[in-house]
C-alpha positions in Angstrom: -140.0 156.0 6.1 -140.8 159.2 6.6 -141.1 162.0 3.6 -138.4 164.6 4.1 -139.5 168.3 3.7 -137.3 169.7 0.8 -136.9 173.3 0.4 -135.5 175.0 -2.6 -134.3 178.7 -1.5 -134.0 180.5 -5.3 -135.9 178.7 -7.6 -136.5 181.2 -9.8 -132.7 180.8 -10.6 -133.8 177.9 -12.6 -136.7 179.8 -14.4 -139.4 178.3 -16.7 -138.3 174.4 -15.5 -140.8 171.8 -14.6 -140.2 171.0 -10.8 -142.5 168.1 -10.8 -139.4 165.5 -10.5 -138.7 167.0 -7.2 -142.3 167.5 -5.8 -142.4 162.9 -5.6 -139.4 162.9 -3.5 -140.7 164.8 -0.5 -142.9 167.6 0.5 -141.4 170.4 -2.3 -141.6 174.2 -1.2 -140.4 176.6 -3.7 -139.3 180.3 -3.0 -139.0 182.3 -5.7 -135.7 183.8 -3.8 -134.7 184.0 -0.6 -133.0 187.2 1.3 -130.7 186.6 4.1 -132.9 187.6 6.9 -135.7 184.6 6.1 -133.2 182.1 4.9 -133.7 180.1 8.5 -137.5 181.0 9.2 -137.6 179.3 5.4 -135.5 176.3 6.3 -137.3 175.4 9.4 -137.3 172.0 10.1 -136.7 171.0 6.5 -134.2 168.5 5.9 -133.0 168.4 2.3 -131.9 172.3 1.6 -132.0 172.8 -2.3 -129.7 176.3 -3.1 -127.9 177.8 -5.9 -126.4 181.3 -5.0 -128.2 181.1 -1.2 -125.4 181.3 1.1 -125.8 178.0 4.1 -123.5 179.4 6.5 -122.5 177.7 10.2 -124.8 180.3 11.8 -127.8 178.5 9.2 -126.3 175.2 10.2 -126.4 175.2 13.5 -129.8 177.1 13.7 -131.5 174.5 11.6 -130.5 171.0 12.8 -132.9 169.4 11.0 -130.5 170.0 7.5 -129.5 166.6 6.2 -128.4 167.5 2.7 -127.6 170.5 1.0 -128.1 170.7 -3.1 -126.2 173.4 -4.8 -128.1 173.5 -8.4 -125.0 174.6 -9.6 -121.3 173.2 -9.9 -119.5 176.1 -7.7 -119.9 175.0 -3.9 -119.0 178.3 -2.5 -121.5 179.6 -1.1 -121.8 176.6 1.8 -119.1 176.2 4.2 -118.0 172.6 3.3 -116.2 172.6 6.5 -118.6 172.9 9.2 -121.4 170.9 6.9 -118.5 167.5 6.9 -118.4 168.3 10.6 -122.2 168.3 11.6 -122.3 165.2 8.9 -124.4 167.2 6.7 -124.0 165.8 2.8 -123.3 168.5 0.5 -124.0 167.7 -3.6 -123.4 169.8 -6.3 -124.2 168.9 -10.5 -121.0 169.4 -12.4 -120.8 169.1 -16.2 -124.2 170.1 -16.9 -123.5 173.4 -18.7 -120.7 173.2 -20.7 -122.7 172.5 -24.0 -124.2 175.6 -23.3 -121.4 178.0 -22.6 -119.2 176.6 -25.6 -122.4 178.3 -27.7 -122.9 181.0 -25.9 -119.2 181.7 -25.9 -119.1 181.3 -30.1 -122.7 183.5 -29.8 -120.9 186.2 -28.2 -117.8 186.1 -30.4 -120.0 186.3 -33.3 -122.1 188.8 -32.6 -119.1 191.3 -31.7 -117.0 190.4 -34.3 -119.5 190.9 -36.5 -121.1 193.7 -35.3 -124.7 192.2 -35.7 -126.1 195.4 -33.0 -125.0 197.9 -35.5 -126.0 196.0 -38.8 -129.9 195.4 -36.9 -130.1 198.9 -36.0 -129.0 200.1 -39.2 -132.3 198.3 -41.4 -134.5 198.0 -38.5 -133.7 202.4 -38.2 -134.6 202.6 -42.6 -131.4 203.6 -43.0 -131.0 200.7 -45.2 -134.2 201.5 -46.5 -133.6 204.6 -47.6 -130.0 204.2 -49.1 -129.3 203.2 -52.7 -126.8 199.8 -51.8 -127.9 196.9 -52.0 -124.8 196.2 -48.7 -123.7 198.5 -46.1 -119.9 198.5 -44.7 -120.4 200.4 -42.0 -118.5 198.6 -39.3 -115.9 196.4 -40.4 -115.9 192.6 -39.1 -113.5 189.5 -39.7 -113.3 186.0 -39.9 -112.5 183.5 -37.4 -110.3 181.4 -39.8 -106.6 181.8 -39.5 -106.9 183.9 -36.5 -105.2 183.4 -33.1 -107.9 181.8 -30.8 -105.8 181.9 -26.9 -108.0 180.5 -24.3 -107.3 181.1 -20.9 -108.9 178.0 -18.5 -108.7 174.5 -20.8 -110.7 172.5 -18.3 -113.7 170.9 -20.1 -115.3 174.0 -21.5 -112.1 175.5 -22.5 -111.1 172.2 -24.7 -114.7 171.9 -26.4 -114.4 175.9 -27.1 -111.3 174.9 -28.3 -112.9 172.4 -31.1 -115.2 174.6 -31.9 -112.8 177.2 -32.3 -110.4 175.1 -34.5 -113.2 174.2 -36.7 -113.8 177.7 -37.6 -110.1 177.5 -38.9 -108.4 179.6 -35.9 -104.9 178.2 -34.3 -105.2 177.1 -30.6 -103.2 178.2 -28.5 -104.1 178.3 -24.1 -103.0 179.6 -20.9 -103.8 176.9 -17.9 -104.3 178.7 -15.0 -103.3 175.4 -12.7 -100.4 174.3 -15.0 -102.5 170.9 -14.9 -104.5 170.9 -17.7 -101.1 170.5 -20.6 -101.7 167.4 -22.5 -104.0 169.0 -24.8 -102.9 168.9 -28.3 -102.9 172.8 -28.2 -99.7 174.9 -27.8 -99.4 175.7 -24.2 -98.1 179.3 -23.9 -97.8 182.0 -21.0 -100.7 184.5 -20.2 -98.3 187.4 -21.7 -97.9 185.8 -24.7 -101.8 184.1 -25.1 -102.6 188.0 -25.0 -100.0 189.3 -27.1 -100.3 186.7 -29.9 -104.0 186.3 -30.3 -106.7 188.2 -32.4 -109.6 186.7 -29.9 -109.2 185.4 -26.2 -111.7 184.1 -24.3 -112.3 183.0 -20.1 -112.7 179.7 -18.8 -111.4 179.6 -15.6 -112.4 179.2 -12.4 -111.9 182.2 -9.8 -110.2 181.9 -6.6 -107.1 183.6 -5.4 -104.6 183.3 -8.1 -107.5 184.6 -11.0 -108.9 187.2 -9.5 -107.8 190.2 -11.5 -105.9 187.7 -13.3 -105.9 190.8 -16.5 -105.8 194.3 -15.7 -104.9 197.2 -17.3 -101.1 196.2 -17.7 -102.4 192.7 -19.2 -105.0 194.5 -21.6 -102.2 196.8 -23.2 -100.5 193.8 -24.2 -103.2 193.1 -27.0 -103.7 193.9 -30.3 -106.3 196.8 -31.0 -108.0 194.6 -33.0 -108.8 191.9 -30.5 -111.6 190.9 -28.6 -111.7 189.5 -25.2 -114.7 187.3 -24.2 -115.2 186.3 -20.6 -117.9 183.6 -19.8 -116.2 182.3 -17.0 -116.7 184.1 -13.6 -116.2 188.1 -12.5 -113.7 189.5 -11.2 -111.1 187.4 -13.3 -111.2 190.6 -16.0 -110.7 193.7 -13.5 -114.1 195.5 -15.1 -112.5 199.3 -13.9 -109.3 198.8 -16.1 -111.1 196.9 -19.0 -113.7 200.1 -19.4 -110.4 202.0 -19.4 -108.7 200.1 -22.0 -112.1 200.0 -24.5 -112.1 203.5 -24.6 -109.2 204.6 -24.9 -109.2 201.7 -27.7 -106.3 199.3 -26.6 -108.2 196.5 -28.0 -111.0 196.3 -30.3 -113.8 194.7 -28.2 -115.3 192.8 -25.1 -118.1 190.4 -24.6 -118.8 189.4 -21.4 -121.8 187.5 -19.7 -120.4 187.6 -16.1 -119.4 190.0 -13.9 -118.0 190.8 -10.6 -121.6 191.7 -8.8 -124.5 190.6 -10.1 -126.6 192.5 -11.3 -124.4 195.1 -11.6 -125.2 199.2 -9.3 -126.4 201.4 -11.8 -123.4 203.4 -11.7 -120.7 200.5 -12.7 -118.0 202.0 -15.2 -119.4 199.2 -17.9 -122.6 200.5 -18.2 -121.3 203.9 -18.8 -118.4 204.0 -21.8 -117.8 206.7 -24.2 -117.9 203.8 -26.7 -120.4 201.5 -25.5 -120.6 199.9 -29.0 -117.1 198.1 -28.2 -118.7 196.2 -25.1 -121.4 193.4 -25.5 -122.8 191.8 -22.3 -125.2 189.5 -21.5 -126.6 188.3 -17.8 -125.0 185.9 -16.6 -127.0 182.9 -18.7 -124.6 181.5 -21.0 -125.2 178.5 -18.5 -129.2 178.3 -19.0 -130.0 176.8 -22.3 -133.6 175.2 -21.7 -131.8 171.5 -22.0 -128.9 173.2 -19.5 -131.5 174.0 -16.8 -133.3 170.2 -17.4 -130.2 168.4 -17.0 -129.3 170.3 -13.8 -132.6 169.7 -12.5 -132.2 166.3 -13.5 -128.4 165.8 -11.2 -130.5 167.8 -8.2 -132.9 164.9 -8.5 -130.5 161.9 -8.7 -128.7 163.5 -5.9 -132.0 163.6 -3.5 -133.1 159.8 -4.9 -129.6 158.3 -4.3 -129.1 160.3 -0.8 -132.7 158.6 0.2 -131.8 155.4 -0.8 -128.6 155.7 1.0 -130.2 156.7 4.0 -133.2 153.9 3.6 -130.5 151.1 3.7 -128.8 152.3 6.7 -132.2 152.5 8.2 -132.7 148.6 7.0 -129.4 147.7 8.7 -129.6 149.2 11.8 
């Protein structure tokens, strides 16, 4: 059999991984990242495309019929046209599940850290403020617990429900939006996204987008909190419209935001979060609630199976025929 060329387009997505497992199923060529212009020249002849946020277009398609797989090192398949790949017979494989350990923590991280205001309290001993004082504690900022508080979760797919365990065994009530009206036999109190957002003290974002999330809350839906909530989104941008929640922080409609996507990635210099009168109300973090170390390896272990099991597929046809 012949040893397939594998490409991956954005490796660097993946970071400090070890690629080895890849490099014994073919000849492995990493790219560090790939702009639009090069993403054929870079494809060549290769026939197992390895992407995560590279778009494989028909125009890629058709220009590179050598393409035999496409591996999305993610679970969103959006950026390959599923269509035109089933038509040229071109196997398309994605890695679901591998994250969700990792953005149930991150999403509790986040939540933590702005509820308790753990920026301010660094800044205040690491500055010798607390040095200099005569307290032995410092209430500068107020923060709260998580027990008996409102939790609303907006997306309770698999993230949402292990947030939601997590969530209930800080001592919060559960209560979720579902965004299909599929996901109901939960245990949790099913609710409407008016009232998730009126009722609770902390929401956060665990849906996908697509047409019916995408500014799923604006500034209408954001005046419905309390002004001392916190919304957390670690789902996808563009479900929180980012113009109307800079409004709503400062002018103080609700207490706090912590998100770690947004709507471009990275953000223009000029985008309305990164400029706040209150900048102390919004925590963000880019985009790597995903990327715990053992997140990355188990990802690079589903691009892997996919490649072996694709080969072996295709080395049993070649038996038959």
């Amino acid at each position: 059999m012949n040893v397939p060329g594998i490409v991956f387009l954005d490796a660097d997505t993946l970071g400090d991984v070890n690629f080895a497992p890849l490099s014994v199923l073919g000849n492995l060529v990493l790219y560090p990242s790939t702009p639009d212009e090069l993403i054929m020249e870079r494809i060549g002849n290769k026939e197992i495309i390895i992407t995560n946020k590279v778009v494989i277009n028909r125009e890629v398609m058709d220009t590179c019929p050598s393409i035999r797989l496409i591996c999305i090192a993610a679970t969103g398949m959006n950026n390959v046209d599923l269509k035109h790949a089933a038509e040229k017979g071109i196997s398309v494989k994605n890695v679901s599940g591998y994250s969700t350990e990792s953005v149930v923590q991150h999403t509790i991280a986040l939540l933590l850290c702005l509820n308790g205001h753990l920026p301010y309290y660094d800044r205040f001993v690491k500055s010798g403020s607390y040095s200099a004082g005569g307290l032995f504690t410092h209430h500068g900022q107020p923060f709260y617990e998580i027990y008996g508080k409102t939790y609303g979760i907006i997306g309770m797919g698999q993230i949402g429900k292990r947030v939601a365990l997590v969530a209930a065994a800080f001592g919060a009530e559960i209560i979720y939006y579902s965004t299909t009206q599929k996901n109901l036999e939960t245990g949790y109190n099913a609710v409407s996204l008016n009232t998730l957002l009126s009722r609770s003290d902390i929401v956060s974002v665990h849906c996908p987008l697509n047409d019916a999330t995408h500014d799923l809350i604006g500034y209408k839906q954001l005046t419905l909190m309390k002004k001392s909530a916190v919304i957390i989104n670690a789902g996808r941008g563009g479900i929180i419209n980012e113009t109307d929640l800079a409004r709503a922080l400062d002018e103080g409609i609700l207490s706090g935001a912590a998100l770690d996507v947004i709507s471009k990635e990275p953000p223009d210099a000029d985008h309305p979060l990164l400029h706040l009168k209150h900048p102390e109300r919004l925590l963000i973090t880019p985009h790597i609630a995903w990327a715990a170390m053992e997140s990355r390896e188990r990802l690079l272990e589903g691009i892997r199976k996919n490649i072996s099991e694709f080969l072996e597929q295709d080395e049993r046809v070649t038996e038959i025929s």
